[in-house]
N, C-alpha and C positions, 0 to 999 in steps of 0.2 A: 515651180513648187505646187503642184496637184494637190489639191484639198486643202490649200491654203487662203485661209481669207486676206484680203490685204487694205486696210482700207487708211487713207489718208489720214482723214478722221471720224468718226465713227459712223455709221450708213444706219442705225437704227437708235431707237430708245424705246424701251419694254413698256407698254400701259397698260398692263392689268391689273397695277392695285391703285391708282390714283386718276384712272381715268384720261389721262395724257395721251394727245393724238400721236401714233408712230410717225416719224418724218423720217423723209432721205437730207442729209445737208453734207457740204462743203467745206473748205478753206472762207467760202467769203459770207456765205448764210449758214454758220455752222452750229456748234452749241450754244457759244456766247448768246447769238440769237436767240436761240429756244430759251434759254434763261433768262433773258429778259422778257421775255413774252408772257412766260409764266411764272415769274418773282413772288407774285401776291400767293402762287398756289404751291408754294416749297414747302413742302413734308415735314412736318414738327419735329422729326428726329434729325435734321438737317438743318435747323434754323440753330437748335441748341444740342450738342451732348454733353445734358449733366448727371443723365443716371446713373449711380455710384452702385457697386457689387464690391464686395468682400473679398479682400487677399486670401487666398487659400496657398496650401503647403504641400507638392508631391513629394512624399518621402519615397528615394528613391536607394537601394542599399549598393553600396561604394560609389553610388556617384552623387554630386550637390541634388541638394533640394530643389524644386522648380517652385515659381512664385506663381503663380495663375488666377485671372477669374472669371469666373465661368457663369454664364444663364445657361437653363435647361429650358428643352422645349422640342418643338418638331426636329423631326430629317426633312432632308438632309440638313446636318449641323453646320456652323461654316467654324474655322479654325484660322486666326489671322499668324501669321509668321513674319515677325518682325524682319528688320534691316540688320545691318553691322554696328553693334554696341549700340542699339538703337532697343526702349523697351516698348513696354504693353500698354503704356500710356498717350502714346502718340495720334492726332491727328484722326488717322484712315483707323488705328485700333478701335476708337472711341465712336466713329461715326459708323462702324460698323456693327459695330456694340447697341447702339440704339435702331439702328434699321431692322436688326437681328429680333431684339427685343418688340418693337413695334410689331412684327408678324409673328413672334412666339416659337422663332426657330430659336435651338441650339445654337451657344455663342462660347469660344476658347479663344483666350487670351492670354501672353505667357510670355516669360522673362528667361531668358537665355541664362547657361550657365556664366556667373562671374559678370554678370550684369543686373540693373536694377534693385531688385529684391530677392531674386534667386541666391543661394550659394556658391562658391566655386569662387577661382582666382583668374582673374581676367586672362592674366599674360601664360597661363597654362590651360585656354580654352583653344581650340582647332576647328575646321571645319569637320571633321568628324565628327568628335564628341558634340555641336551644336546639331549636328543630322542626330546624333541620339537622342538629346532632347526632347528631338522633333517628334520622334519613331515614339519616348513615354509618353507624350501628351495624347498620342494618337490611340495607343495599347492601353494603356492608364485609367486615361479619364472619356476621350471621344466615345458616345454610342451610338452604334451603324452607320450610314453610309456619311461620309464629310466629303466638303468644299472647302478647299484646302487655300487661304488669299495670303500669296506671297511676295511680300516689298522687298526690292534689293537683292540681299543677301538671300533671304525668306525665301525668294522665287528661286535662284538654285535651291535650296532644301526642299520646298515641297517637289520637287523632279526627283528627287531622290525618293519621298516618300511616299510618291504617286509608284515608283518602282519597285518600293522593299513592299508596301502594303496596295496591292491593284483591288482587292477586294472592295477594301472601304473606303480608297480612296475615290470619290468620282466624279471629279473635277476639279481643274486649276481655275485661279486668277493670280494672272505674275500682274506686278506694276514696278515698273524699271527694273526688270528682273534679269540678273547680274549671272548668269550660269558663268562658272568659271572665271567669272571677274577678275578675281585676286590674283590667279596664275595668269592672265592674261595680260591686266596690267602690271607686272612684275618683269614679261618676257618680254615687251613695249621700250622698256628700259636698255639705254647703252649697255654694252659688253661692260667697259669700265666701271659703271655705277653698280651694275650687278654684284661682281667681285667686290664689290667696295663691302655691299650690303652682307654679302656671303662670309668676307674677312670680319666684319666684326659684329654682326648676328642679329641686326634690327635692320628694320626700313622706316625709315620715316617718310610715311606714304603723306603727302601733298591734302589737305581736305579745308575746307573751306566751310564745313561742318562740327570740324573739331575747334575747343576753344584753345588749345596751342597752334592750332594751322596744320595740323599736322596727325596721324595716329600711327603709332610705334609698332609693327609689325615684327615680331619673332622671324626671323630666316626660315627656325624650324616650321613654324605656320606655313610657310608659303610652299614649302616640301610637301609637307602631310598634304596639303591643299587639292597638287599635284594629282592622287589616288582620287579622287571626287572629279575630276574633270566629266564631261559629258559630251560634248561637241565633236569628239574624235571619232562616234560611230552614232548610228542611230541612235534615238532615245527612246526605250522601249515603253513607252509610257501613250497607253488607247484611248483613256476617258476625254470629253472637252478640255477645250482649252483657250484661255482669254488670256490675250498679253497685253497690257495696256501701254504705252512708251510715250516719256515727254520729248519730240524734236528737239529740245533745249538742253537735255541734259547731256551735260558737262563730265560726269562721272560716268556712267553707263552709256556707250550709242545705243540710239533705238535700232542698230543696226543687228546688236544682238539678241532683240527680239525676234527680228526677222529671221536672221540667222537658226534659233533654238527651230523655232515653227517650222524651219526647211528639214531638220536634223530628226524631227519628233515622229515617229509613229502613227502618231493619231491623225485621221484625215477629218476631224471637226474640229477646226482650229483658226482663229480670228487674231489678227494682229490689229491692235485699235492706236492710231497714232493721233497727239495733241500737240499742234503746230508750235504753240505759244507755252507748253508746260516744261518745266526741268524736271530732276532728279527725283526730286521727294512729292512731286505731284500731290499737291495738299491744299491745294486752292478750291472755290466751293466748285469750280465745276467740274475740276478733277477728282473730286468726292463723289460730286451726284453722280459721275459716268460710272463710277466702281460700285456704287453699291446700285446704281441700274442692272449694272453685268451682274452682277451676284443675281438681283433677282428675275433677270433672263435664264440665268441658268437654272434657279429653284426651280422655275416653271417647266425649261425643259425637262428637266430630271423627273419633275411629277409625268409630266406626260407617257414619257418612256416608260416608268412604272405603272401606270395604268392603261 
């Protein structure tokens, strides 16, 4: 994999706004370390995210309304992209919300169709129509160049939208970022449970997430789904790129991090693995390393630009 980073767990940490010595660390002196070294000197926007911002309304004509909110401020902007039926409230939204805000960059937040506060009907949303979502907030509301931080689900779409839009968009952060997930774990499934699913038009896909156990997938979702795949040819997509992967999770391997990073175009490309994290990587040190990466990248991007 040429021009691909690969690192266990992550080989640097950015100090240019807090004064933090850059280190190399490992599996056995790794972040956990560094964070207790320096506990007393955690970043105020990191100890608490309580700054609140206003629901706003994209009125968008024949498709649902989008819920958003949004601080203005420098480029590049960052734009978070939530998970699966997952909103803008969550965890990595809100810590990135204040990190954003603390340095006065541009910050987009946003509620999928037929989820949280947006419009729309759940069980008649696709992965399409959520890539369109993606493509308003960007057209809509983002101005100039974004940093596009995609969880889950989020991290297939912004590959999408790093595609439809190369312009503006100029750079990824995926964290357990799911390319093709849906059709992946769908074709994972016995011949017989397929047909089962196909004969009577749902899935009740397994989650330990959901408070049934469980999230009801449309047959037709998982078809449309299909069209959106990426992994079958290169992915023509140049700008950096951060993937970040918990070893632990159970829902995504971090194996298709790797994998997207081999498939991807771009040869500035970092795979950051967290031995001890899962799925929703939401723990503080899985915060501090996402919103460190973010502002690795602000810094590279300024550089290139001047």
């Amino acid at each position: 994999m040429a021009g691909v980073g690969l690192a266990a767990v992550a080989a640097w940490v950015p100090c240019r706004r807090w004064s933090w010595a850059a280190v190399t660390f490992g599996f056995h002196h790794g972040f956990s370390t560094l964070l207790a070294r320096k506990t007393e000197r955690t970043p105020q926007w990191l100890r608490a995210c309580r700054h609140k911002t206003s629901i706003s309304f994209l009125s968008r004509p024949d498709l649902p309304n989008l819920a958003y909110k949004r601080l203005k401020g420098k480029s590049p902007g960052i734009i978070f992209i939530p998970g699966y039926i997952s909103n803008m409230n969550g965890t990595k939204a809100l810590a990135i919300e204040e990190f954003c805000k603390s340095l006065g960059h541009a910050y987009i937040r946003f509620d999928y169709s037929g989820v949280g506060n947006s419009d729309g009907n759940l069980e008649e949303c696709t992965v399409g129509k959520w890539r369109k979502d993606v493509l308003s907030i960007i057209d809509d509301l983002a101005e100039g160049p974004q940093i596009l931080v995609g969880s889950s689900l989020g991290g297939w779409l912004m590959f999408h939208a790093a595609i439809a839009r190369p312009q503006k968009v100029v750079a990824l952060v995926g964290v357990a970022t799911a390319v093709d997930g849906l059709v992946t774990q769908f074709n994972q499934l016995p011949i017989e449970t397929k047909k089962e699913i196909e004969m009577k038009g749902v899935w009740p896909m397994p989650s330990k997430y959901s408070e049934e156990g469980v999230y009801r997938i449309q047959y037709s979702v998982i078809k449309e789904a299909e069209h959106h795949c990426l992994l079958h040819s290169p992915i023509p997509v140049k700008c950096p790129i951060r993937l970040l992967h918990g070893m632990k999770d159970d829902i995504v391997p971090w194996h298709t991090s790797v994998q997207v990073a081999d498939r991807v175009v771009s040869t500035d490309v970092d795979v950051i693995l967290r031995k001890n994290s899962d799925h929703r990587m939401k723990e503080k040190a899985d915060i501090q390393l996402l919103v460190y990466t973010i502002d690795d990248l602000i810094d590279k991007l300024s550089t290139i630009v001047h």
